[in-house]
Backbone bond lengths (Angstrom), bond angles and torsions (degrees), N, CA, C in turn:
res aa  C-N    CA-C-N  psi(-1)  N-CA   C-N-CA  omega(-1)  CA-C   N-CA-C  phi
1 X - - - 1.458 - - 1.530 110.82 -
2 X 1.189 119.07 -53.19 1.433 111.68 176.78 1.178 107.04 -71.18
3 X 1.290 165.12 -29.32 1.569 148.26 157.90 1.437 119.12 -72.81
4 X 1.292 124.13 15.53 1.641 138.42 124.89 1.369 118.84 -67.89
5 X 1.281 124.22 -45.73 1.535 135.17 179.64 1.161 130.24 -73.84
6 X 2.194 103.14 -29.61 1.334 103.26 151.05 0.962 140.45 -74.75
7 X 1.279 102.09 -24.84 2.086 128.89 152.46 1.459 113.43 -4.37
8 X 1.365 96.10 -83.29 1.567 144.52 -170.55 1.357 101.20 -68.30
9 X 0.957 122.71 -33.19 1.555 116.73 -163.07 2.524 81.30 -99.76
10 X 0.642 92.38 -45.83 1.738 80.47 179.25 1.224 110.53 -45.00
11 X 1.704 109.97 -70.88 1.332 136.61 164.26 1.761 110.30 -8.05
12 X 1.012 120.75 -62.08 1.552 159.62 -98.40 2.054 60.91 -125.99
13 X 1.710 102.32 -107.87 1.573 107.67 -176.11 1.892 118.14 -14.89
14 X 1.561 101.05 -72.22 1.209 97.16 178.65 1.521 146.81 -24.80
15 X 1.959 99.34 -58.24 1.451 105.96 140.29 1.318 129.29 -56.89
16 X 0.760 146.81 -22.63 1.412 143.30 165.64 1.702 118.27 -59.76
17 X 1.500 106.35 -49.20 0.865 117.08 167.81 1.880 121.80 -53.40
18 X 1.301 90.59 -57.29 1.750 106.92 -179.49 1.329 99.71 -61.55
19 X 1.227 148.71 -29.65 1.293 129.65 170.47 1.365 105.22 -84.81
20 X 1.109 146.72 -105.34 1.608 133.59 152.75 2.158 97.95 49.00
21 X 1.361 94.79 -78.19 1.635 89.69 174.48 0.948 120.58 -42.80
22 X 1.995 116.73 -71.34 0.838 111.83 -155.53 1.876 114.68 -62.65
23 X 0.895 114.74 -49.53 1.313 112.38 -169.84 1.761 100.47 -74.85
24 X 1.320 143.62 2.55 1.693 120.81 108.59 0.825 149.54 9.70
25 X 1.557 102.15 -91.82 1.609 123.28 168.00 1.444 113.05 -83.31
26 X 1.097 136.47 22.75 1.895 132.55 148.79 0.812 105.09 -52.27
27 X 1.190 134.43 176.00 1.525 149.91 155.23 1.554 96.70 -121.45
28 X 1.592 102.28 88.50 1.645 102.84 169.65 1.497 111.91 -88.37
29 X 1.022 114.43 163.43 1.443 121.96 -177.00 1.779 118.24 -104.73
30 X 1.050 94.18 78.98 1.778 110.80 169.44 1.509 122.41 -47.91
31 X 1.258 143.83 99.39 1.149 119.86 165.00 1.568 122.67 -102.87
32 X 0.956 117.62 120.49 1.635 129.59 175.67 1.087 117.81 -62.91
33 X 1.757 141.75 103.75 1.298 125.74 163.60 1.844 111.60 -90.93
34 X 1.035 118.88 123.12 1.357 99.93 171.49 1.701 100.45 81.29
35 X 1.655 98.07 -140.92 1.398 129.39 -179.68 1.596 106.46 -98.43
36 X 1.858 117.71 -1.39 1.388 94.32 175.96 1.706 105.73 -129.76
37 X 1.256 105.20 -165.48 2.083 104.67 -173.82 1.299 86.76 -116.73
38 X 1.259 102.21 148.02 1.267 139.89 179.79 1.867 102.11 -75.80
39 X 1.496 131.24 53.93 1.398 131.64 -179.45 1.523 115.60 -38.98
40 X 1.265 123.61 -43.62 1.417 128.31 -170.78 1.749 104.80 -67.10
41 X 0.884 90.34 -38.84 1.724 96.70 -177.85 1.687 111.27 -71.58
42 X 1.414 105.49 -45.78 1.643 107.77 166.92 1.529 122.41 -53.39
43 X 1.705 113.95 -65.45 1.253 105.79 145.24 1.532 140.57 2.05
44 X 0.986 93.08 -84.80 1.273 106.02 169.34 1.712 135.44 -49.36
45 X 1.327 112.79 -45.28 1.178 158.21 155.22 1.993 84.34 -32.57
46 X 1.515 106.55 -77.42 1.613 112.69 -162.56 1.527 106.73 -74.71
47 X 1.417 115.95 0.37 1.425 127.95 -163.34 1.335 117.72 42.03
48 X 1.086 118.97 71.24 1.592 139.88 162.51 1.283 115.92 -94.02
């Protein structure tokens, strides 16, 4: 049972990891107003 769970739990990291990259290397589009970021626009950007 636990070397199913460590399975899953690798499994589990890896994706985490692999997304983590990919949305890295996007080229999202930040906009700065001022002193703050424009979140709704990022959002969006990651399609959330």
């Amino acid at each position: 049972m636990k070397e199913k769970l460590k399975e899953r739990l690798d499994v589990f990291s890896d994706a985490i990891i692999a997304i983590l990259i990919t949305i890295m290397v996007l080229e999202l589009p930040v906009e700065i107003q001022g002193q703050s970021v424009h979140y709704a626009q990022l959002f969006h950007a990651v399609g959330i």
